[in-house]
N, C-alpha and C positions, 0 to 999 in steps of 0.2 A: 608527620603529615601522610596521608595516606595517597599511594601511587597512581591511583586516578578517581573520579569520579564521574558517573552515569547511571541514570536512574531513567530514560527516553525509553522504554519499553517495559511490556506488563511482565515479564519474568527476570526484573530487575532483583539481585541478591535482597532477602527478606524485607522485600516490597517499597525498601527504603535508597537502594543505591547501591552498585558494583564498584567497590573501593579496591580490590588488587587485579582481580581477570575478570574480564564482562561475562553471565551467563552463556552471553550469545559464544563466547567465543575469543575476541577479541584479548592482546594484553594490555598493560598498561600504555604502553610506548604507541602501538596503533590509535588508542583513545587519546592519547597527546597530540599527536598526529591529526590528529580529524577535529579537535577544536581548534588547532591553528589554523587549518583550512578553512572553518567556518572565520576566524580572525580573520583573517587574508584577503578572505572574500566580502569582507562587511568594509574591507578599506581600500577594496576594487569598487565596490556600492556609493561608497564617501565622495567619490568624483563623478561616475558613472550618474549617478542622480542629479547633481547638477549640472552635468550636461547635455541630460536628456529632457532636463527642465528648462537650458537655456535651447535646444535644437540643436546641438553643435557636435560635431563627431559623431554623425547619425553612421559611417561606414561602418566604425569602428567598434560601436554599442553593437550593430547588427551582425557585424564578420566574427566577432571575437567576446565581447560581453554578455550578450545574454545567453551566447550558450554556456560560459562556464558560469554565471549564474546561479542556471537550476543543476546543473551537473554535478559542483562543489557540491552543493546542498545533497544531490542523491546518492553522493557517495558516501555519505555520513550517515545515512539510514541506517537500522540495525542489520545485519548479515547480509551487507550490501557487498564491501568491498574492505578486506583483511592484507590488503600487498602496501606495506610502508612504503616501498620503494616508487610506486605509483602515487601516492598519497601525495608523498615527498616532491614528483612532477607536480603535481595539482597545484601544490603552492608554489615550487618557482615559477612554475607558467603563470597566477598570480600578480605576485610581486612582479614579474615580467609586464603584464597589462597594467597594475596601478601604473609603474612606473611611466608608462607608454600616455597613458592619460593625463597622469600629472603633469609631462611636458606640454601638454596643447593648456593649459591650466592660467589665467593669466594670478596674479594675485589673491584677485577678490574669489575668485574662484575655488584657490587654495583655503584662502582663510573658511570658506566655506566649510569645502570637507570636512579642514581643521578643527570645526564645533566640536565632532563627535569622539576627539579625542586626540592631539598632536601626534601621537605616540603608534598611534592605527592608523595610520596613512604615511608617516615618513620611518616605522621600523625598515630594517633589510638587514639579510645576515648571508653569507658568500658561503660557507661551507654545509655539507648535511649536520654536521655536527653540532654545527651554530644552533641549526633548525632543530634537530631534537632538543636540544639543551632547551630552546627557547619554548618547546611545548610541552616543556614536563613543568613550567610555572602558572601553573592553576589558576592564582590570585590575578592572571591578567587573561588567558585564554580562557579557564575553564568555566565551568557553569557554578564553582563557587566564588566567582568574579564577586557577585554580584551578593554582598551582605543580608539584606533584607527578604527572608523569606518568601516573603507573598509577591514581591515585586520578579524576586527568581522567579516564583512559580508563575506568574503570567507572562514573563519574557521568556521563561522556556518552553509554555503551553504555545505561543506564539512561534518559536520555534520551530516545534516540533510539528505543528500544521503546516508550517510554511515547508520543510524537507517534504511533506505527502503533496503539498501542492506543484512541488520542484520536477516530484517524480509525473506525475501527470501531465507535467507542462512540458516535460522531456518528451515523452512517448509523440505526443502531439506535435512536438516539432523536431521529429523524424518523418512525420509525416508530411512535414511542410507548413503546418500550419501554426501560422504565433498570434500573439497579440499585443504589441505595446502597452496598451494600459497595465499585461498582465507583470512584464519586465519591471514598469515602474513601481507597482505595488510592492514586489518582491523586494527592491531595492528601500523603497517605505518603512515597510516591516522589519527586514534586518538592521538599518540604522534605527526604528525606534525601540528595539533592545538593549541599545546602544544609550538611550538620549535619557542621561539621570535626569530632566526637566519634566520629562511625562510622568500624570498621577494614577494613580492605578485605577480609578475611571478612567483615564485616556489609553492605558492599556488594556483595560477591558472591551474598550471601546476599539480597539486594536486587535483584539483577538476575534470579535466577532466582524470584525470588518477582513480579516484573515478567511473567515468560513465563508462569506459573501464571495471574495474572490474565488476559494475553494468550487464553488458550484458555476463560478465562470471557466475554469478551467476543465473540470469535467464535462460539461457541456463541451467546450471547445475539441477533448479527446474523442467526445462522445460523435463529431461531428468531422472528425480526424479519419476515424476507423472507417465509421460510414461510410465516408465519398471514397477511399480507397478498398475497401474491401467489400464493398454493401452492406444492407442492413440486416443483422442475425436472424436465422432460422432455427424453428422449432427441428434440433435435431439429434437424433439417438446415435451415442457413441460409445465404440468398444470396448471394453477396458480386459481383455486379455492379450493374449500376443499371439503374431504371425510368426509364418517360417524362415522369414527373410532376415537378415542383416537390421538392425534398427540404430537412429539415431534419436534421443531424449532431449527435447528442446523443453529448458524451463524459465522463470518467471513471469516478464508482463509485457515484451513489446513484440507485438503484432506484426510490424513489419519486419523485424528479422526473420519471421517462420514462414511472413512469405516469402522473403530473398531464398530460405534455405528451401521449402518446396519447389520454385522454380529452377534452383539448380539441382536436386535432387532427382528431378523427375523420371531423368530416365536410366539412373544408377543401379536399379539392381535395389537398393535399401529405402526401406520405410521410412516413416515419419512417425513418431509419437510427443504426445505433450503428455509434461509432468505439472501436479500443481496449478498457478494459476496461468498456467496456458492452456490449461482444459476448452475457456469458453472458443478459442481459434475455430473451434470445430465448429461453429455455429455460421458461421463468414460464409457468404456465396465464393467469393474469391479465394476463399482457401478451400471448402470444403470439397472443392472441383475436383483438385488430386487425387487421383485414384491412388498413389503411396500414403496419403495423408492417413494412417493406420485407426490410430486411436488414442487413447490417453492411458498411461502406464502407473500407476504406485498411489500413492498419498498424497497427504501434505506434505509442506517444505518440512517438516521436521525428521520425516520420518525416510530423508532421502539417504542416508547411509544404509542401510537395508534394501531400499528399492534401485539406486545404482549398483550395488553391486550383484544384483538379480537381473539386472539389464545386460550387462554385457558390452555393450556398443559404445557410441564415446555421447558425453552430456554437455549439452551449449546452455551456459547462463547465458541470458540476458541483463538480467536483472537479479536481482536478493530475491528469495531467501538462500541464502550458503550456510551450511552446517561445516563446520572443520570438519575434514576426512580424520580417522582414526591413521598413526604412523601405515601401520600393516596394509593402508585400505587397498583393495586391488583394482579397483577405479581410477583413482589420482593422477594416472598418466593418460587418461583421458578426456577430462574435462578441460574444456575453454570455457573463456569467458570475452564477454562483448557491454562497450556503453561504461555504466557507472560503476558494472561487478569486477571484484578482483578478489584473486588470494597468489599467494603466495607458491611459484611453483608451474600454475596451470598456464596454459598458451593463451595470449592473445591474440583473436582473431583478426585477421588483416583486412583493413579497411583502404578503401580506391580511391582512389583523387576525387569522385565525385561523391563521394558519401556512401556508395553501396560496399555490401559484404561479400568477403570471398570466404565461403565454406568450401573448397576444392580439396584443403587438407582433410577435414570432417568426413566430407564424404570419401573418401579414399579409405582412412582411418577403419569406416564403417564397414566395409566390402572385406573386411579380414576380418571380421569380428563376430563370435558365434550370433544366434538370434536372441532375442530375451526369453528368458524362464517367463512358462506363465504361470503368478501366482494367484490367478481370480479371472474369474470368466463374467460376461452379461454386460450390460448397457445402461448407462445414465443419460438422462437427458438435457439437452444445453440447449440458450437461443430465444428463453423469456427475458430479453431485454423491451424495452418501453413499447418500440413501435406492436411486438406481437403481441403483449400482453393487449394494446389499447385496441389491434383487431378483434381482439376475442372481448373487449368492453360488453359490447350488449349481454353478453353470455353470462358475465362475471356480474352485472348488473343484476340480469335476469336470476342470477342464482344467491344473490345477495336479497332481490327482496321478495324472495320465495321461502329464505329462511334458510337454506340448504346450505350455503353456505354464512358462518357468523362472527369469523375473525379471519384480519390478516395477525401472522407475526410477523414481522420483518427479523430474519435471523440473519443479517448477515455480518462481515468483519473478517475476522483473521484466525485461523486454527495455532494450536503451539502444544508444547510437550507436555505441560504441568498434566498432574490425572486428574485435578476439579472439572478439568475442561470435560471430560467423561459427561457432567453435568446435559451439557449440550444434546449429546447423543438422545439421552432419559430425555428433558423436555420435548424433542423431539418426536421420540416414541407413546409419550404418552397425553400429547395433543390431543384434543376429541378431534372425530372424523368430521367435524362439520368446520375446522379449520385450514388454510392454507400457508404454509412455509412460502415466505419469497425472502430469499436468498443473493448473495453476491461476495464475492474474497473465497480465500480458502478455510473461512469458517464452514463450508458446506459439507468440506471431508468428512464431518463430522455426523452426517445423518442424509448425503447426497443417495450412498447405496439402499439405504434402507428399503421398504418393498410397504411404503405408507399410500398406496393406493390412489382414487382420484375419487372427484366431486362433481358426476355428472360429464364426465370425461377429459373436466382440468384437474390435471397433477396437482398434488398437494405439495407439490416443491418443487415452487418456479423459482430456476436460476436464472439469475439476468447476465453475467459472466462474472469480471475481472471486479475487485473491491473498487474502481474509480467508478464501474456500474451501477454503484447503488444511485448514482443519480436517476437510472432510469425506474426506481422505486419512487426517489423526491418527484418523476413526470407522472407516472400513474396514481399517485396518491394527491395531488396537486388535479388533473383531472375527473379522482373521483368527486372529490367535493366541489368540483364545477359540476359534475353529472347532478349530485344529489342536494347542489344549493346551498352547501353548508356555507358558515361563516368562518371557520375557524378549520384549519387541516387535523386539530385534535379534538375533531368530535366523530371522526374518519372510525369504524372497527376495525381500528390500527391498534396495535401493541411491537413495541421494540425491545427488543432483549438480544441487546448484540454483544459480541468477543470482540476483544481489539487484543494486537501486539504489538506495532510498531507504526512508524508513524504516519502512515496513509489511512489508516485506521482515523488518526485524530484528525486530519483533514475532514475524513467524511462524518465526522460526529461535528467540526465545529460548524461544516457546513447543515448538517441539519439543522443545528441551533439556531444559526443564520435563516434559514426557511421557518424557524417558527414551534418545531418540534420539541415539545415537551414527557415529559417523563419517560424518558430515557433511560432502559436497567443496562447497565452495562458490568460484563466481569471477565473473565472470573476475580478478578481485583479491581478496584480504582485503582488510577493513575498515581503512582507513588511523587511525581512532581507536583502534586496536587497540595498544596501548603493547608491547614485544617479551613482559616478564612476564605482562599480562593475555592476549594469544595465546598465549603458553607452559601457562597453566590449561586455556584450550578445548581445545589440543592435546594435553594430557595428561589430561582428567577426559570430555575429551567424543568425542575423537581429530578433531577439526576441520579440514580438510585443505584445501588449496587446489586447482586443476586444474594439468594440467601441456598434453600430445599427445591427441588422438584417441586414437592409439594405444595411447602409453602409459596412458591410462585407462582404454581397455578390459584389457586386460589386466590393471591393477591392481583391477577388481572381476571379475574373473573371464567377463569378458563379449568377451573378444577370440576365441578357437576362435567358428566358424560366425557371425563377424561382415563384413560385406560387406568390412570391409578386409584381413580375413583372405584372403577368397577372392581380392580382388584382388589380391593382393601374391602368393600364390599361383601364380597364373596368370601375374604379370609375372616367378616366379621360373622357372616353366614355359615360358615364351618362351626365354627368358634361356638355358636347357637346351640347347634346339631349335637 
């Protein structure tokens, strides 16, 4: 039998499944680790749902269940969180709250639970050893649990949204902001993974009720960020380095980079974001900081090269985490916060009251050379919903003027493979009478490029952070109220988006959920994609993979007055000569 399996992200080992070490990173033993936590937490779910359905332990759902909830969930993301040792708290803290539920549990109560399986609500094992032992058995934690192909691949596709919605729901509520319904769904969805009675219409019907939530929860972050930070500005930011001491804040939560700008402020040492903290710079309430530098490196992949060009010390937030090489000369400076972990790095200390103490950090930093600059000039960030709908008339006006004649919506998730190269080329070779809107760290991908504007709107609006693309589902939703249509796919929209891990699939299942059809997505299909469940997408949704450059401009109608066109032109023109 093979030492583990996981197949939840697009650069899964030959598109089929990582069966001895995860590309990402991970070993076996950690991927044993994180479906027992998902186990653990579907028989914290098992009680939790019926008692949020009978009103009863409302203290104890709010004090203590619904944060480990989505938290379990986002720790299991890809290049989330690699510390066993931590993993290993998650589920006795777990077993700790089942247990804690189950006593307020009268009978009927239990036998409730009980439906979803005797065995998921009354295991329990006292030693670490127990617990490893117990999550190297596949046949009951793993994702080969579950025999029947197609029924996997819709409980795992079900899954794997629900982790991107977990992450979303987190951010949000650090902010303070929750939502009951959204607890109970979550709790829904992971027991009906669970429930061998559901048919795979009610799991289909499951997953797009998954992507429905998904667009409530975005909304809910989207209205999270807002009230605390205000609403994004169209704004130009650095991407070289200052002479100062810097500190590299990376993934996706917002409110840590305010904690860490306000205690920052008056240190002596900047601020930069990596990846997708890039959009922070758009925020009135952050962009205030006169430290607030710029944004430093690439994507997540490509952060071994750009930490160790930094110098300074690196705060996760969140995923993505690349393992550091033995050698790395970084490694003694990175913390982490929230749901991220590896093996090694500091965790950040957190106050009785929920706030962050960066005092270490910033000390850290004030002994630290300043960062190498490896690239100079400015991208721009801050086309999130509300600016793009101020400049409506403009966008109107240039749409039926003809000037402009497509959107693409490019956005998702950047990664290592070199297909992804792809992105760049489409990019590049767009006709000028189209516009890129953008969201996630797929944008690394063609953010720098020098593609010009449309009557004075950039050809690549970023809206921020991948939970952003919602504010692509407000403006496209918008326009076909401007222009009357009946249908959002009669919109001169085209989607050709990257995905790699599972917030990615949130926001695809949420488009579906809205309505959005023909959908390219790559550089791979989803290898949990069983042949029949991609047979549905590609017949109910027209789902499609990428192929050529070329061949994909042409197949959305965008190849005439596209730079490949004219080149290949000219090389047929030569050719004449």
């Amino acid at each position: 039998m093979d030492k583990m399996f996981c197949y939840q992200c697009q650069e899964t080992a030959k598109g089929t499944g990582c069966t001895s070490i995860g590309v990402c990173g991970k070993d076996a033993e950690t991927s044993g680790l994180q479906d027992l936590l998902l186990h653990t937490e579907k028989g914290v779910a098992a009680y939790s749902a019926v008692f949020r359905k009978n009103g009863k332990a409302k203290e104890l759902l709010e004090g203590k269940v619904n944060r480990y909830l989505i938290n379990s969930l986002f720790i299991t993301i890809t290049n989330a969180n690699f510390d066993d040792a931590a993993i290993l708290d998650e589920i006795k803290a777990g077993l700790k709250l089942r247990e804690e539920l189950k006593a307020l549990a009268t009978d009927e109560e239990k036998k409730e639970a009980e439906k979803y399986g005797a065995d998921l609500v009354n295991w329990y094992y006292e030693s670490d050893e127990d617990l490893i032992k117990f999550s190297e058995n596949q046949s009951v934690v793993g994702v080969l649990r579950t025999e029947n192909e197609d029924v996997r691949s819709l409980r795992e596709l079900i899954m794997y949204g629900l982790k991107g919605l977990a992450a979303y729901a987190e951010h949000a509520f650090n902010l303070g902001k929750t939502s009951e319904e959204i607890f109970a769904f979550v709790e829904e969805a992971l027991l009906g993974t669970m429930d061998d009675s559901l048919t795979a219409e009610q799991l289909i019907a499951l997953t797009m009720k998954t992507g429905e939530y998904g667009v409530k929860v975005m909304a809910l972050l989207d209205e999270a960020n807002t009230s605390a930070l205000g609403t994004p500005e169209i704004t130009k930011v650095k991407i070289g380095a200052g002479k100062r001491p810097g500190i590299l804040i990376s993934g996706h939560d917002l409110w840590d980079l305010k904690q860490l700008l306000e205690q920052s402020k008056d240190s002596g040492v900047d601020i930069y974001t990596h990846s997708e903290m890039l959009p922070g710079h758009g925020y009135p309430e952050l962009k205030k900081y006169s430290h607030f530098y710029g944004n430093y490196g690439n994507a997540w992949w490509d952060q071994r090269k750009d930490f160790t060009n930094f110098n300074g010390p690196i705060v996760f937030t969140t995923n993505c985490i690349v393992p550091p090489v033995k050698n790395a000369t970084y490694k003694d400076r990175v913390f982490t916060t929230n749901a991220a972990g590896y093996p090694g790095w500091k965790r950040i200390k957190v106050n009785a009251d929920g706030t962050k103490d960066f005092s270490e950090i910033i000390e850290l930093a004030k002994t630290c050379q300043p960062p190498v600059e490896v690239e100079s000039g400015e991208i721009t960030v801050g086309f999130a919903h509300n600016q793009v709908l101020s400049l409506a008339d403009k966008v109107v006006e240039n749409i039926k003027s003809g000037a402009i004649k497509r959107f693409v919506v490019m956005s998702g998730c950047d990664g290592r493979m070199s297909q992804r190269h792809y992105y760049t080329e489409f990019a590049e070779n767009l006709p000028k009478d189209t516009i890129i809107l953008t969201s996630g760290c797929a944008k690394f991908k063609y953010n720098k490029l020098n593609l010009g504007d449309i009557n004075g709107i950039p050809r690549v609006l970023d809206a921020g952070q991948c939970n952003d693309s919602y504010s692509w589902a407000v403006v496209a939703l918008k326009l076909k109220e401007v222009f009357g249509l009946n249908d959002i796919n009669e919109l001169p929209l085209v989607f050709n988006i990257a995905w790699y891990e599972q917030k990615a699939v949130i926001v695809l299942l949420a488009l579906l959920y809205l309505g959005v059809k023909n959908i390219h997505l790559g550089p791979t299909l989803p290898g949990f994609l069983s042949p029949n469940v991609a047979k549905v997408l590609v017949e109910n949704f027209g789902i499609a993979g990428i192929t050529t450059v070329e061949e994909d401009l042409k197949k959305f109608g965008l190849y005439n007055d596209s730079a490949l066109a004219i080149a290949n032109q000219e090389t047929l023109n030569e050719a004449r000569i």
